[in-house]
C-alpha positions as CSV (number, residue, x, y, z in Angstrom):
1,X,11.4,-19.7,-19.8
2,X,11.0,-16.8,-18.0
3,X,12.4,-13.8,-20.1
4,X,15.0,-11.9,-19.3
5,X,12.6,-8.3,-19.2
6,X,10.3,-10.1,-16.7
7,X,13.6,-10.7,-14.5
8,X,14.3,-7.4,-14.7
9,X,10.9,-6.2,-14.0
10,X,11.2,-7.7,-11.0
11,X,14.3,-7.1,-9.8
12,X,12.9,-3.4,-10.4
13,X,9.7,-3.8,-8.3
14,X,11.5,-5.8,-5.2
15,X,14.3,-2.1,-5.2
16,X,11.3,0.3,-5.3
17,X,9.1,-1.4,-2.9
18,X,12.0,-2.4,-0.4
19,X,14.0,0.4,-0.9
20,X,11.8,3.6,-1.6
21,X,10.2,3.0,2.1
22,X,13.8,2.8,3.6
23,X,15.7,5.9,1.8
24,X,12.8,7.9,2.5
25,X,12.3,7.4,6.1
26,X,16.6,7.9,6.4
27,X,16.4,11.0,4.5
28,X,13.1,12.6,6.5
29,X,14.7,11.7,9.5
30,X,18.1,13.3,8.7
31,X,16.7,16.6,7.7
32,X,13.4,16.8,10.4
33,X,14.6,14.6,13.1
34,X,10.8,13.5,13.7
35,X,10.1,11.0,16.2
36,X,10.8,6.9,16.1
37,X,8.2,5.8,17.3
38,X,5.3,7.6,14.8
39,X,7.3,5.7,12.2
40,X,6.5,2.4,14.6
41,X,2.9,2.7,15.1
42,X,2.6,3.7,11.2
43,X,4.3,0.3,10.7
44,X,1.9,-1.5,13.4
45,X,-1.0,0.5,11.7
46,X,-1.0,-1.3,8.7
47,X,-0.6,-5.0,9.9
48,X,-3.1,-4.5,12.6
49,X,-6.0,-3.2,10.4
50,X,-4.9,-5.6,7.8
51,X,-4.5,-8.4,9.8
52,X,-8.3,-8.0,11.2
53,X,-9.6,-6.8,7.9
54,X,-8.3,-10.1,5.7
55,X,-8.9,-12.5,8.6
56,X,-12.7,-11.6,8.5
57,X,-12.5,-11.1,4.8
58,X,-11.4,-14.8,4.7
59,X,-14.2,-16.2,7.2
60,X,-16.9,-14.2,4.4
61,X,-15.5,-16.1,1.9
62,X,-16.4,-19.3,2.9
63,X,-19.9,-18.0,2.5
64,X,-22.0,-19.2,-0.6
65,X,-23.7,-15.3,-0.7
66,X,-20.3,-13.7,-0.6
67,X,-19.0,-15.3,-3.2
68,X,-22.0,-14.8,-5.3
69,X,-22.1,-11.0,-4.6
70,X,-18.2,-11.0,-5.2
71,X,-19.3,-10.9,-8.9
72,X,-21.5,-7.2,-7.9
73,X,-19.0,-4.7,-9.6
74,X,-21.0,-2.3,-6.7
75,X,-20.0,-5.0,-3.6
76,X,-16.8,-5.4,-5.3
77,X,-16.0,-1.8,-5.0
78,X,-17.3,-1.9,-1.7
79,X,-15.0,-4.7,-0.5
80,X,-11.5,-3.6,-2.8
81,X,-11.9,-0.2,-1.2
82,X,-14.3,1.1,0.8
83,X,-13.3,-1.6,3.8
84,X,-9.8,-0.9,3.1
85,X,-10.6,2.6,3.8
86,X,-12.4,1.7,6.8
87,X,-10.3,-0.4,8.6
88,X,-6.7,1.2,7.6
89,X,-7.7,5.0,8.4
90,X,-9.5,4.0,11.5
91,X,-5.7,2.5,12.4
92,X,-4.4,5.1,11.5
93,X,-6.7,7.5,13.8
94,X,-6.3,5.2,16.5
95,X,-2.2,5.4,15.9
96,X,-2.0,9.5,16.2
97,X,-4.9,9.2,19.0
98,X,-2.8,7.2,21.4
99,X,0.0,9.5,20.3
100,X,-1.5,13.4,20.6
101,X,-0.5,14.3,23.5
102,X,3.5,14.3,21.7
103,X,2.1,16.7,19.7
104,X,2.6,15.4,16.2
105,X,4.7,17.7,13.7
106,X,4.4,17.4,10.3
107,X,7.5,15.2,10.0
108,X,6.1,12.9,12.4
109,X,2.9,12.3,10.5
110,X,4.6,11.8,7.3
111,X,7.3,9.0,9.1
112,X,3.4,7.5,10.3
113,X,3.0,7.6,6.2
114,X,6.1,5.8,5.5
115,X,5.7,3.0,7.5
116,X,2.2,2.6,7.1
117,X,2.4,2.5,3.0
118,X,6.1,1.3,3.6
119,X,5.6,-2.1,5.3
120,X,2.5,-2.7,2.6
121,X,4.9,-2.5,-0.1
122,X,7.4,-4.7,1.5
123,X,4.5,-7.3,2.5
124,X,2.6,-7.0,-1.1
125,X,5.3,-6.4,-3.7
126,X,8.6,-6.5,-2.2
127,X,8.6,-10.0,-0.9
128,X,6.4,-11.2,-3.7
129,X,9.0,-10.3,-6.2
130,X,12.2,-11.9,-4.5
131,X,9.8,-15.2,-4.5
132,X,9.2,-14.7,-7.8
133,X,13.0,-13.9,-8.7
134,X,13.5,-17.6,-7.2
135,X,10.8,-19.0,-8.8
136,X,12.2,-17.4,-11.9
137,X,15.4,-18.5,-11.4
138,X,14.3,-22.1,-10.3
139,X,12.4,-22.3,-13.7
140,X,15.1,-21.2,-16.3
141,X,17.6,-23.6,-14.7
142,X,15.3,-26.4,-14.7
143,X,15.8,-27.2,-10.8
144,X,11.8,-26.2,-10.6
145,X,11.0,-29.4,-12.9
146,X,13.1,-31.4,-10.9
147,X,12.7,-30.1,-7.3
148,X,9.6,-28.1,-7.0
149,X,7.3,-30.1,-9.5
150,X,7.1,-33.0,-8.2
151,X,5.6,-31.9,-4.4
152,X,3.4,-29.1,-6.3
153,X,1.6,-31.6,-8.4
154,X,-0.9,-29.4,-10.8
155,X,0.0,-26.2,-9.0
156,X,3.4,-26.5,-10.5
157,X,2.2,-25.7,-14.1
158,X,-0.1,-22.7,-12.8
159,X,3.0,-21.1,-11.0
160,X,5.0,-21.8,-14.2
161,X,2.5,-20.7,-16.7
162,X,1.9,-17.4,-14.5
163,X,5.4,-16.9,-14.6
164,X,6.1,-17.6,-18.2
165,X,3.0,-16.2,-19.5
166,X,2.7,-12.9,-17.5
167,X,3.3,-9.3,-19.7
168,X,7.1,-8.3,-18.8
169,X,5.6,-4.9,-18.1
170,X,3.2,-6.1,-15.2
171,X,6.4,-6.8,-13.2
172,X,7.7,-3.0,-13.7
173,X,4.3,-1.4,-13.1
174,X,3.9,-3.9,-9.6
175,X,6.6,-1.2,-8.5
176,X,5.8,1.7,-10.2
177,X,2.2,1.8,-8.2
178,X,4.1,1.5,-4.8
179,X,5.3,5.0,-5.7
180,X,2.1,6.4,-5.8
181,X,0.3,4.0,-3.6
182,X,3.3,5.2,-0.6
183,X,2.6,9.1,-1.7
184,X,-1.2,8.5,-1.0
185,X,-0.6,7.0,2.4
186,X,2.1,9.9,3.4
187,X,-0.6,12.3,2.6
188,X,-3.8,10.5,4.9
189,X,-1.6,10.5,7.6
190,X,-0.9,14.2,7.7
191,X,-4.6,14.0,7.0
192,X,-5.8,12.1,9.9
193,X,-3.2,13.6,12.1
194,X,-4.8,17.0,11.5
195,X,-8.0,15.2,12.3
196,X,-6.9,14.2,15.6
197,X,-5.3,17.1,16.4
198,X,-8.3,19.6,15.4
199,X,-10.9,17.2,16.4
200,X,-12.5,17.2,13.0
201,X,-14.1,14.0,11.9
202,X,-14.7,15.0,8.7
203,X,-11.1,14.6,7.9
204,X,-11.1,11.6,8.7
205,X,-14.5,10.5,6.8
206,X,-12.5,12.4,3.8
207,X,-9.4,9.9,4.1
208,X,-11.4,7.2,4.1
209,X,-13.3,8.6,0.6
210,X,-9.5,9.2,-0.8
211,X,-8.3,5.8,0.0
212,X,-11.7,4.1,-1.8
213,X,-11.2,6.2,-4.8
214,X,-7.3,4.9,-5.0
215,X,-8.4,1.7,-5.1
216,X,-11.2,1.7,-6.7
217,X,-9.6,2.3,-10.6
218,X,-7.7,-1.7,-9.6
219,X,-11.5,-2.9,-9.1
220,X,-12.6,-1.6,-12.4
221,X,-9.4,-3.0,-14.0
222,X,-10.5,-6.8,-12.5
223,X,-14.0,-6.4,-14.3
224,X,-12.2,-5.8,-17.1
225,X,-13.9,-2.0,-17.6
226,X,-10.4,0.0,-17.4
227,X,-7.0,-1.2,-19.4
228,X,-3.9,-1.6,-16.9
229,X,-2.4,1.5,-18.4
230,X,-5.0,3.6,-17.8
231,X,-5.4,2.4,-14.0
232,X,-1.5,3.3,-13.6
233,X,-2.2,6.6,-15.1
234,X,-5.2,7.4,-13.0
235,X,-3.2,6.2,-9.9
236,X,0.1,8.3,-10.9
237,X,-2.1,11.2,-11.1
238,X,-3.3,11.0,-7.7
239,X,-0.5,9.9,-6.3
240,X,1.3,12.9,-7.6
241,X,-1.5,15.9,-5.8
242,X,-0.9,13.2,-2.9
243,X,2.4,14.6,-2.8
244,X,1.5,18.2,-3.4
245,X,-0.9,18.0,-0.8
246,X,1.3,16.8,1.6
247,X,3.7,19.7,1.2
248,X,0.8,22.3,1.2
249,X,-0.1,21.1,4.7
250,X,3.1,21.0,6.4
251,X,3.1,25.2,7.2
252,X,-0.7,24.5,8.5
253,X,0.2,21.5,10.8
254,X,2.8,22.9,11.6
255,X,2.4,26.6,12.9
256,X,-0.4,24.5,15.0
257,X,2.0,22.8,17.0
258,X,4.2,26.2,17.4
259,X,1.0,28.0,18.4
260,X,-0.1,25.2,20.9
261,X,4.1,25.6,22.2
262,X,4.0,29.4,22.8
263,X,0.3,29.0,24.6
Protein backbone atom coordinates (compact mmCIF):
# COMPACT_ATOMS: atom_id res chain seq x y z
CA UNK A 1 0.00 0.00 0.00
CA UNK A 2 0.92 3.32 -0.61
CA UNK A 3 0.60 5.38 2.62
CA UNK A 4 -1.52 7.90 3.14
CA UNK A 5 1.65 10.68 3.88
CA UNK A 6 3.14 9.73 0.47
CA UNK A 7 -0.44 10.66 -1.04
CA UNK A 8 -0.26 13.62 0.38
CA UNK A 9 3.26 14.40 -0.41
CA UNK A 10 2.31 14.27 -3.62
CA UNK A 11 -0.68 15.94 -3.93
CA UNK A 12 1.59 18.70 -2.34
CA UNK A 13 4.34 18.60 -4.97
CA UNK A 14 1.79 18.39 -8.15
CA UNK A 15 0.00 22.22 -6.29
CA UNK A 16 3.50 23.78 -5.92
CA UNK A 17 5.00 22.81 -9.13
CA UNK A 18 1.66 23.45 -11.22
CA UNK A 19 0.47 26.18 -9.34
CA UNK A 20 3.42 28.30 -7.98
CA UNK A 21 4.41 28.93 -11.82
CA UNK A 22 0.80 30.07 -12.54
CA UNK A 23 -0.11 32.45 -9.46
CA UNK A 24 3.15 33.97 -9.86
CA UNK A 25 3.13 34.94 -13.49
CA UNK A 26 -0.96 36.25 -12.74
CA UNK A 27 0.22 38.21 -9.92
CA UNK A 28 3.52 39.85 -11.75
CA UNK A 29 1.42 40.57 -14.52
CA UNK A 30 -1.35 42.35 -12.48
CA UNK A 31 0.97 44.65 -10.70
CA UNK A 32 3.91 45.25 -13.67
CA UNK A 33 1.92 44.61 -16.76
CA UNK A 34 5.25 43.10 -18.41
CA UNK A 35 5.00 41.74 -21.76
CA UNK A 36 3.38 38.22 -23.07
CA UNK A 37 5.48 37.20 -25.01
CA UNK A 38 8.93 37.25 -22.71
CA UNK A 39 6.83 34.87 -20.65
CA UNK A 40 6.52 32.73 -24.18
CA UNK A 41 9.98 32.53 -25.20
CA UNK A 42 10.97 31.85 -21.36
CA UNK A 43 8.58 28.91 -21.77
CA UNK A 44 10.15 27.91 -25.37
CA UNK A 45 13.62 28.46 -23.71
CA UNK A 46 13.46 25.71 -21.57
CA UNK A 47 12.09 22.94 -23.96
CA UNK A 48 14.34 23.96 -26.76
CA UNK A 49 17.62 23.75 -24.78
CA UNK A 50 16.30 20.73 -23.14
CA UNK A 51 15.00 19.12 -25.89
CA UNK A 52 18.57 19.30 -27.72
CA UNK A 53 20.43 18.83 -24.61
CA UNK A 54 18.61 15.21 -23.52
CA UNK A 55 18.28 14.11 -27.19
CA UNK A 56 22.27 14.17 -27.48
CA UNK A 57 22.54 13.23 -23.90
CA UNK A 58 20.60 10.03 -24.93
CA UNK A 59 22.69 9.29 -28.24
CA UNK A 60 26.04 9.42 -25.56
CA UNK A 61 24.53 6.96 -23.66
CA UNK A 62 24.55 4.36 -25.88
CA UNK A 63 28.23 4.69 -25.78
CA UNK A 64 30.34 2.02 -23.79
CA UNK A 65 32.86 5.15 -22.60
CA UNK A 66 30.02 7.22 -21.43
CA UNK A 67 28.66 5.01 -19.45
CA UNK A 68 31.85 4.05 -17.88
CA UNK A 69 32.86 7.74 -17.23
CA UNK A 70 29.18 8.22 -15.92
CA UNK A 71 30.59 6.66 -12.70
CA UNK A 72 33.57 9.96 -12.66
CA UNK A 73 31.98 11.98 -9.67
CA UNK A 74 34.12 14.92 -11.89
CA UNK A 75 32.21 13.87 -15.44
CA UNK A 76 29.17 13.48 -13.43
CA UNK A 77 29.24 16.95 -12.22
CA UNK A 78 30.14 17.96 -15.58
CA UNK A 79 27.08 16.32 -17.25
CA UNK A 80 24.25 17.09 -14.05
CA UNK A 81 25.32 20.71 -14.33
CA UNK A 82 27.75 22.20 -16.17
CA UNK A 83 25.81 21.17 -19.68
CA UNK A 84 22.61 22.12 -18.06
CA UNK A 85 24.19 25.47 -17.55
CA UNK A 86 25.45 25.50 -20.98
CA UNK A 87 22.64 24.74 -22.93
CA UNK A 88 19.67 26.47 -20.78
CA UNK A 89 21.53 29.94 -20.30
CA UNK A 90 22.66 29.95 -23.84
CA UNK A 91 18.53 29.69 -24.51
CA UNK A 92 18.04 31.94 -22.49
CA UNK A 93 20.57 34.60 -24.14
CA UNK A 94 19.39 33.70 -27.38
CA UNK A 95 15.50 34.35 -25.92
CA UNK A 96 16.28 38.23 -24.64
CA UNK A 97 18.70 38.47 -27.84
CA UNK A 98 15.91 38.07 -30.33
CA UNK A 99 13.94 40.26 -28.02
CA UNK A 100 16.35 43.52 -27.10
CA UNK A 101 15.24 45.72 -29.21
CA UNK A 102 11.65 45.77 -26.86
CA UNK A 103 13.79 46.76 -24.40
CA UNK A 104 13.30 44.32 -21.63
CA UNK A 105 12.15 45.81 -18.07
CA UNK A 106 12.70 44.14 -15.14
CA UNK A 107 9.18 42.58 -15.11
CA UNK A 108 9.75 41.20 -18.39
CA UNK A 109 12.87 39.34 -17.52
CA UNK A 110 11.45 37.89 -14.46
CA UNK A 111 7.99 36.66 -16.58
CA UNK A 112 11.24 35.05 -18.99
CA UNK A 113 12.09 33.37 -15.32
CA UNK A 114 8.70 32.09 -14.73
CA UNK A 115 8.24 30.32 -17.64
CA UNK A 116 11.48 29.09 -18.06
CA UNK A 117 11.78 27.44 -14.40
CA UNK A 118 7.80 27.32 -14.58
CA UNK A 119 7.28 24.81 -17.51
CA UNK A 120 10.41 22.58 -15.84
CA UNK A 121 8.40 22.14 -12.87
CA UNK A 122 5.36 21.23 -14.64
CA UNK A 123 7.37 18.85 -17.13
CA UNK A 124 9.65 17.30 -14.10
CA UNK A 125 7.47 17.26 -10.92
CA UNK A 126 4.17 18.45 -11.72
CA UNK A 127 3.12 15.78 -14.16
CA UNK A 128 5.21 13.17 -12.51
CA UNK A 129 3.28 13.47 -9.36
CA UNK A 130 -0.40 13.27 -10.91
CA UNK A 131 1.11 9.91 -12.54
CA UNK A 132 2.10 8.97 -9.51
CA UNK A 133 -1.25 9.97 -7.65
CA UNK A 134 -2.81 7.34 -10.28
CA UNK A 135 -0.42 4.97 -9.85
CA UNK A 136 -0.99 5.38 -6.23
CA UNK A 137 -4.38 5.17 -6.41
CA UNK A 138 -4.35 2.19 -8.95
CA UNK A 139 -2.17 0.29 -6.31
CA UNK A 140 -4.25 0.80 -2.98
CA UNK A 141 -7.48 -0.31 -4.85
CA UNK A 142 -5.85 -3.20 -6.29
CA UNK A 143 -6.96 -2.25 -10.10
CA UNK A 144 -2.90 -2.06 -10.68
CA UNK A 145 -2.66 -5.93 -9.92
CA UNK A 146 -5.42 -6.62 -12.07
CA UNK A 147 -5.12 -4.00 -14.92
CA UNK A 148 -1.71 -2.71 -15.08
CA UNK A 149 0.31 -5.88 -14.01
CA UNK A 150 -0.36 -8.02 -16.23
CA UNK A 151 1.02 -5.79 -19.60
CA UNK A 152 3.96 -4.49 -17.29
CA UNK A 153 5.38 -7.88 -16.62
CA UNK A 154 8.52 -7.39 -14.11
CA UNK A 155 8.28 -3.56 -14.45
CA UNK A 156 5.08 -3.85 -12.50
CA UNK A 157 6.85 -4.80 -9.25
CA UNK A 158 9.61 -2.02 -9.73
CA UNK A 159 6.85 0.73 -10.12
CA UNK A 160 5.11 -0.77 -7.09
CA UNK A 161 8.10 -1.25 -4.91
CA UNK A 162 9.18 2.48 -5.87
CA UNK A 163 6.02 3.52 -4.83
CA UNK A 164 5.49 1.61 -1.75
CA UNK A 165 8.99 1.74 -0.58
CA UNK A 166 9.90 5.44 -1.35
CA UNK A 167 10.38 7.92 2.16
CA UNK A 168 6.92 9.89 2.46
CA UNK A 169 9.14 12.90 2.78
CA UNK A 170 10.82 12.51 -0.77
CA UNK A 171 7.30 13.30 -2.29
CA UNK A 172 7.07 16.80 -0.17
CA UNK A 173 10.71 17.79 -0.80
CA UNK A 174 10.11 16.91 -4.98
CA UNK A 175 8.00 20.24 -4.46
CA UNK A 176 9.74 22.09 -2.01
CA UNK A 177 12.98 22.28 -4.49
CA UNK A 178 10.73 23.69 -7.26
CA UNK A 179 10.48 26.74 -4.90
CA UNK A 180 13.95 27.31 -4.94
CA UNK A 181 14.82 25.73 -8.20
CA UNK A 182 11.94 28.58 -9.89
CA UNK A 183 13.66 31.48 -7.60
CA UNK A 184 17.09 30.50 -9.21
CA UNK A 185 15.83 30.69 -12.76
CA UNK A 186 13.80 34.16 -12.08
CA UNK A 187 17.11 35.54 -10.97
CA UNK A 188 19.52 34.21 -14.39
CA UNK A 189 17.08 35.68 -16.39
CA UNK A 190 17.32 39.18 -14.97
CA UNK A 191 20.88 38.06 -15.13
CA UNK A 192 21.28 37.24 -18.71
CA UNK A 193 18.86 39.97 -19.69
CA UNK A 194 21.34 42.56 -18.19
CA UNK A 195 23.94 40.62 -20.20
CA UNK A 196 22.25 41.25 -23.37
CA UNK A 197 21.29 44.54 -22.71
CA UNK A 198 24.97 45.74 -21.46
CA UNK A 199 26.77 43.54 -23.71
CA UNK A 200 28.68 41.86 -20.94
CA UNK A 201 29.53 38.28 -21.39
CA UNK A 202 30.73 37.76 -18.32
CA UNK A 203 27.24 37.78 -17.04
CA UNK A 204 26.39 35.40 -18.86
CA UNK A 205 29.60 32.99 -18.14
CA UNK A 206 28.42 33.84 -14.32
CA UNK A 207 24.79 32.35 -14.97
CA UNK A 208 26.10 29.51 -16.32
CA UNK A 209 28.64 29.03 -13.03
CA UNK A 210 25.24 29.78 -10.79
CA UNK A 211 23.21 27.19 -12.56
CA UNK A 212 26.22 24.35 -12.17
CA UNK A 213 26.55 25.12 -8.57
CA UNK A 214 22.57 24.62 -8.07
CA UNK A 215 22.80 21.45 -9.41
CA UNK A 216 25.65 20.26 -8.47
CA UNK A 217 24.74 19.53 -4.44
CA UNK A 218 21.78 16.69 -6.37
CA UNK A 219 25.07 15.16 -8.07
CA UNK A 220 26.84 14.80 -4.82
CA UNK A 221 23.57 13.47 -3.26
CA UNK A 222 23.52 10.47 -6.21
CA UNK A 223 27.24 9.43 -5.05
CA UNK A 224 25.93 9.17 -1.96
CA UNK A 225 28.56 12.16 -0.45
CA UNK A 226 25.69 14.61 0.80
CA UNK A 227 22.33 13.39 2.78
CA UNK A 228 18.95 14.56 1.04
CA UNK A 229 18.38 17.02 3.82
CA UNK A 230 21.38 18.74 3.55
CA UNK A 231 21.03 19.09 -0.39
CA UNK A 232 17.53 20.80 0.24
CA UNK A 233 19.07 22.98 2.68
CA UNK A 234 21.98 23.98 0.50
CA UNK A 235 19.42 24.56 -2.35
CA UNK A 236 16.87 26.61 -0.06
CA UNK A 237 19.73 28.76 0.78
CA UNK A 238 20.47 29.68 -2.58
CA UNK A 239 17.36 29.77 -3.77
CA UNK A 240 16.51 32.28 -1.10
CA UNK A 241 19.79 35.18 -2.18
CA UNK A 242 18.23 34.07 -5.76
CA UNK A 243 15.38 35.96 -4.65
CA UNK A 244 17.17 38.78 -2.96
CA UNK A 245 19.15 39.18 -5.82
CA UNK A 246 16.47 39.52 -8.09
CA UNK A 247 14.90 42.35 -6.14
CA UNK A 248 18.36 44.16 -5.80
CA UNK A 249 18.51 44.34 -9.58
CA UNK A 250 15.25 45.55 -10.48
CA UNK A 251 16.19 49.59 -9.78
CA UNK A 252 19.60 48.77 -11.93
CA UNK A 253 17.70 47.18 -14.98
CA UNK A 254 15.46 49.30 -14.61
CA UNK A 255 16.59 52.99 -14.52
CA UNK A 256 18.62 51.42 -17.75
CA UNK A 257 15.66 51.16 -19.75
CA UNK A 258 14.28 54.81 -18.37
CA UNK A 259 17.74 56.25 -19.24
CA UNK A 260 17.82 54.50 -22.82
CA UNK A 261 13.79 56.15 -23.07
CA UNK A 262 14.74 59.82 -22.15
CA UNK A 263 17.98 59.46 -24.65
Amino acid sequence: MVSDLSIMGMIFSAFIAILVPVVLSIILYVRFRYRISFLLVGILAFVISQGIRTALLLLLSSAEWYRNLSENLLFAIFIGGVTAGLFEESARYGGFHIQRKKQPQWADAVAFGIGHGGIEAILLVGLSQVSNLVLGYMINSGMFDTQIAPALGDQADIIRNQLVETSSELFFISGMERISAISLHIFLSVLVCLSVKNKKPLLLLLAVVLHTVFNTPAVFYAFGYLNIYVVEGLLALVGAVMLIGTICLKRRLDKQVNEMHIE
